[in-house]
N, C-alpha and C positions, 0 to 999 in steps of 0.2 A: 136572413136579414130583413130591417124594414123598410118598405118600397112602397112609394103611391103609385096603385094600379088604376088604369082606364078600365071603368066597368062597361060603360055606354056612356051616352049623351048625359051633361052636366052629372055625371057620377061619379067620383072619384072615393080611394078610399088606402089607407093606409095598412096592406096588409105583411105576410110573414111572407118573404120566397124564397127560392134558394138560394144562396150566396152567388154574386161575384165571383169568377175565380180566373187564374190564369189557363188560356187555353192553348195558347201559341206561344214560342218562344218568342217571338218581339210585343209580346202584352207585358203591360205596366199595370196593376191593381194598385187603386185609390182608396183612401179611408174618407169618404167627404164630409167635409167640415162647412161647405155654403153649397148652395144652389138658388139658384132663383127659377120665380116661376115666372114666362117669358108672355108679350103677349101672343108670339105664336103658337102658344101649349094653348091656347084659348083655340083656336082651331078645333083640336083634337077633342080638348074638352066639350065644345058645343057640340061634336059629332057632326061636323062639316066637312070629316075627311073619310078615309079608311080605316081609322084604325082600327087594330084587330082586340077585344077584348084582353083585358088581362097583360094590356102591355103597360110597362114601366116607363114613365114621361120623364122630360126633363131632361134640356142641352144647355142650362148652362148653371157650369161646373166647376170646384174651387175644392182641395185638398190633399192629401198625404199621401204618401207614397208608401205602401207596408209589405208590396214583393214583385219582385220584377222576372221576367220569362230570364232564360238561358240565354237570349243573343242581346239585351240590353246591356249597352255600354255607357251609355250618356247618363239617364237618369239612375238617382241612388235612392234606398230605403233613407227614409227621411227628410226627401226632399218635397216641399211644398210646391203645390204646380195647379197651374189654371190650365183647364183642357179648353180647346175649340170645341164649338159643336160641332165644325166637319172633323168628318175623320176621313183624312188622307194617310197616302200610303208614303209620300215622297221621291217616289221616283218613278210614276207612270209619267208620260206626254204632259198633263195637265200639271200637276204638284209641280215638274220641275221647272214650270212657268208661272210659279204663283198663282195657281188656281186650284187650290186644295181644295174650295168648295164644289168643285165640278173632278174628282179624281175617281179616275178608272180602274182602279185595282178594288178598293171597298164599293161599288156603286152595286145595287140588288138590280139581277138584268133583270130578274123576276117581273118587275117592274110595269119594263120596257127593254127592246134588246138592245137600244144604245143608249141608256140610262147613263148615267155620270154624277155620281156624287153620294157624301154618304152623311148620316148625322145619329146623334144618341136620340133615342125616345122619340123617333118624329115619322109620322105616318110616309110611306111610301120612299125613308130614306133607309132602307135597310134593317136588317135583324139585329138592330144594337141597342139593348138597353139603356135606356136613363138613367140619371143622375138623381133623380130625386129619393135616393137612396142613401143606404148606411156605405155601401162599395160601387165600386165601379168599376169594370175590366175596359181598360184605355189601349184600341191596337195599336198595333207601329207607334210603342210610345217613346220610343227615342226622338223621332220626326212628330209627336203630339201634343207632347206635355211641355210648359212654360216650363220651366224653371223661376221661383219668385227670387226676389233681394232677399237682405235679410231682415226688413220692415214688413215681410208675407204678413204673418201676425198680427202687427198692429196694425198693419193698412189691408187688411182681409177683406173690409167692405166694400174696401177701390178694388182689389186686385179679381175678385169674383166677374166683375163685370166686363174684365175681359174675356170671358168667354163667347159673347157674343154682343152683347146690348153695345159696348163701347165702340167695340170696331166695327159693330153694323153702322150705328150712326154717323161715325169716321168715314163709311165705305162711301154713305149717301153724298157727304160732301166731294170726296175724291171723283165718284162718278158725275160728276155735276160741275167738276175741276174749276171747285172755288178757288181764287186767289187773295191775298192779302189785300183790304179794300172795295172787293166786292159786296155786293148786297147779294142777301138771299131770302126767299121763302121756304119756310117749312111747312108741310101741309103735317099734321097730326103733331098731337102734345103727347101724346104717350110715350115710354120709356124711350122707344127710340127717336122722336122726333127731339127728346127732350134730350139726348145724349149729342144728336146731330146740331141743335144749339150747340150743346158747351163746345162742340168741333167748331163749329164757325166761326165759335169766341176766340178759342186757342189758335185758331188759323189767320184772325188777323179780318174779320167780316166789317166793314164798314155799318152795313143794319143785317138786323136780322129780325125779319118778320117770323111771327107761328101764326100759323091758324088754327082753327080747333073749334066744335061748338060747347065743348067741356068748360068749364068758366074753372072748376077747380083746382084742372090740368095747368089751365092757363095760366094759372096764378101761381105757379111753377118755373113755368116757362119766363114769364117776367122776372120772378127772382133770379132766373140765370142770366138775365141782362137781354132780351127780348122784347121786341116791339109786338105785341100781342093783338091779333084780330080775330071777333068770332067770324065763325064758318058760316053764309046764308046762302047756300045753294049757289054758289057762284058771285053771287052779288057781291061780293065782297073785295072781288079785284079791284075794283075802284078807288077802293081807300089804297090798293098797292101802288097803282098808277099814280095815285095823287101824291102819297109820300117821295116816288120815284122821277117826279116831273116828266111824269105821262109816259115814263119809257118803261119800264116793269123792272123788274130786277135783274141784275145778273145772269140769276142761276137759281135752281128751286129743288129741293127734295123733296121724293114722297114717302110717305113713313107710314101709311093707313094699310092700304092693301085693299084687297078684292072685295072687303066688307065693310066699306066707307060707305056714309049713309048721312042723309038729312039732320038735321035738330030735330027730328020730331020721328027721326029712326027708321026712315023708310031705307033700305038699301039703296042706291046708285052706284052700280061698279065703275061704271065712266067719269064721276062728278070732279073727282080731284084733278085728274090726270088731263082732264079737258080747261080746269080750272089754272093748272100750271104752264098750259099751253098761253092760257090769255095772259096769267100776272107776269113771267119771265118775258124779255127783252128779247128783238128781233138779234138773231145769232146765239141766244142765249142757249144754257144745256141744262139738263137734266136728270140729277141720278133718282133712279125707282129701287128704293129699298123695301118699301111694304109687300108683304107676301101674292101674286097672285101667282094660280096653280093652271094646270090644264085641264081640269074639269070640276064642274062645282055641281053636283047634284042635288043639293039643296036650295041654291039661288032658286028668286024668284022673279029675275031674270032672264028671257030665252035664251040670248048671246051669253050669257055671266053661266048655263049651265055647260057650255062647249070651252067655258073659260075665253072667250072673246069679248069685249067691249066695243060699244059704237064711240070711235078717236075720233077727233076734231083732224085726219090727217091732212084736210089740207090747210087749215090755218096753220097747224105744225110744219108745212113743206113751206108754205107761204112765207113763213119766220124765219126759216133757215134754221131750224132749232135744232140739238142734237140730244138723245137720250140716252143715256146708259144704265142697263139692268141687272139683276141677278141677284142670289144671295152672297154675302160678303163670304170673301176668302180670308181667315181670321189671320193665319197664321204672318200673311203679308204684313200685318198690322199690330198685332199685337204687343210685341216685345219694342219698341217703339213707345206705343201707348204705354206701358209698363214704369219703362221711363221717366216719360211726361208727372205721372203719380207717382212714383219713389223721390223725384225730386218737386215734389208740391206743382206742378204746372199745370194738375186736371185731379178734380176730385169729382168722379162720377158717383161714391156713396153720397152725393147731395141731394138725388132725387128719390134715394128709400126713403120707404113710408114705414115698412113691417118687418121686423127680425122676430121670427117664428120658430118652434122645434118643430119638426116632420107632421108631429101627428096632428098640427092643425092646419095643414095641409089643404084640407076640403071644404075649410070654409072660409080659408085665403082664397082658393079658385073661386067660388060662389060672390066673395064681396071684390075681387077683381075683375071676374066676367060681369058683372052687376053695375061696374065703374062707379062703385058704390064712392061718396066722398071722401079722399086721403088718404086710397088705399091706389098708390103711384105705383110703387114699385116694393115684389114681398122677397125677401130672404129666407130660405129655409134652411135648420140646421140639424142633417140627421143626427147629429152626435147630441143633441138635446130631446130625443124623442122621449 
């Protein structure tokens, strides 16, 4: 089959491997018909992580159903299904408390020996394959695979982005426990800051600030009904405070991660997160959905290579402020979301830029990592390679 392999750093390439296949009786084999390329595959791509040569990228996932293991009951040949990128098992300790992204039965101890969690394509979450392929071997797919309506098809461009982009952005509002009427800030315009808008929209947000120093991004962000602020090292609380009659906001998500940096591209791992400290409101909360990891050997950072940053913790203790972290657990969310787009209440295909066959692949990563202009968010379609 064809698969975009990680060669090394910015090198990616569209080669031949072996098929997909079913390995275990509770595997589901997918025929995929979308994937997107995420901005966490930007990690792996820059060679910011582990990854190991030769591996297959790509968690988020959208297609057919063409053979199922011996003990699948639920899902049928036929059925159209949006995967999570975690892959849980559904009945360890975690799964059966809605924490699929943190699940004990798929997690690589390899790792670490009390590791927890598992994902397609993604450095240091286990031996599983990506999506950005022609197949895909889906475990425990009874407990993995959506099931789509019967609009999959026509609404293919909304239902893909449940795989992760949607519900991450959903997760950042939830851990931030916006309410109907609250104000909020968004720190980053990229796909996920820009999905956590349309959440804030659908959820009832009184304002909804972005920040961002991307002006492109921005001008995204606006069209989904956003009050848009460039990013300037901090300075920019002010226009928060002042839109907020000097109190900050409600509640703030962060959507950058560990490689948030100046307008003029220096890194600063601490900037946002110190930034959301100041613009959010004394009791205010905080969900952190942008990636950061426990070791950055690349940072140019001392703290940022131990994966630590210097927190503003006692203006945060001072505030009373509360944070909530972690990668989203999709499955909590998804079919919900699904919902929301089957009956018109969220159209996340608003913020693609690119529908793509596979094989240009390598130079969608190159003018994504590049944040080349208008190039928001890409779709790839192995069945077009």
């Amino acid at each position: 089959m064809q698969a975009l392999v990680y060669n090394g750093p910015r090198n990616v390439s569209v080669d031949n491997v072996p098929d997909a296949k079913i390995e275990r009786p509770t595997d589901v084999l997918v025929r995929i018909t979308s994937t997107n390329i995420c901005g966490s595959d930007l990690h792996m791509y820059e060679g910011r992580t582990d990854m190991p040569s030769k591996a297959v990228l790509g968690h988020e996932n959208l297609g057919e159903v063409i053979e199922i293991g011996n003990a699948v009951d639920r899902i049928k040949i036929g059925d159209r299904v949006a995967i999570p990128f975690n892959i849980g098992c559904g009945f360890c300790e975690n799964c059966e408390r809605g924490l699929s992204a943190f699940c004990l039965t798929t997690a690589d101890r390899s790792v670490m020996p009390n590791m927890a969690g598992a994902a397609y394509g993604f450095a240091d979450m286990g031996p599983y394959r990506g999506g950005q392929a022609e197949l895909l071997r889906v475990p425990y797919g009874d407990y993995n695979c959506l099931v789509l309506p019967e609009d999959a098809e026509e609404k293919e461009r909304d239902y893909v982005m449940l795989s992760d982009i949607f519900p991450t952005g959903w997760h950042a509002t939830r851990l931030a426990y916006l309410s109907p009427g609250d104000s909020v800030v968004i720190y980053g315009s990229g796909p996920v800051g820009l999905m956590a808008t349309i959440s804030a929209r659908v959820q009832g947000a009184s304002q909804i600030f972005v920040v961002d120093h991307n002006r492109d991004r921005l001008n995204v962000a606006e069209r989904l009904g956003a009050t848009t602020i460039v990013e300037d090292e901090g300075r920019e609380v002010e226009q928060i405070l002042e839109a907020t009659h000097g109190k900050g906001t409600d509640c703030g998500c962060e959507c950058i991660g560990y490689q948030c940096h100046t307008p003029k591209g220096k890194e600063v791992p601490n900037l946002v997160m110190n930034s959301l400290v100041n613009a959010v409101k004394f009791t205010g909360n905080i969900g952190v959905v942008g990636v950061f990891i426990p070791k950055d050997p690349g940072a140019a950072d001392s703290l940022a290579k131990n994966g630590e940053i210097a927190f503003d913790f006692g203006k945060f203790w001072f505030k009373g402020q509360k944070i909530g972290t972690g990668q989203c657990n999709v499955k909590a969310y998804n079919r919900k979301l699904a919902d929301l787009i089957h009956h018109d209440r969220a159209k996340p295909s608003s913020i693609i830029s690119h529908d793509l066959p596979l094989k240009e692949a390598p130079t969608a990563y190159k003018n994504f990592d590049e944040r080349v202009g208008g190039w928001h968010k890409v779709v790839l379609h192995p069945a077009a390679a």
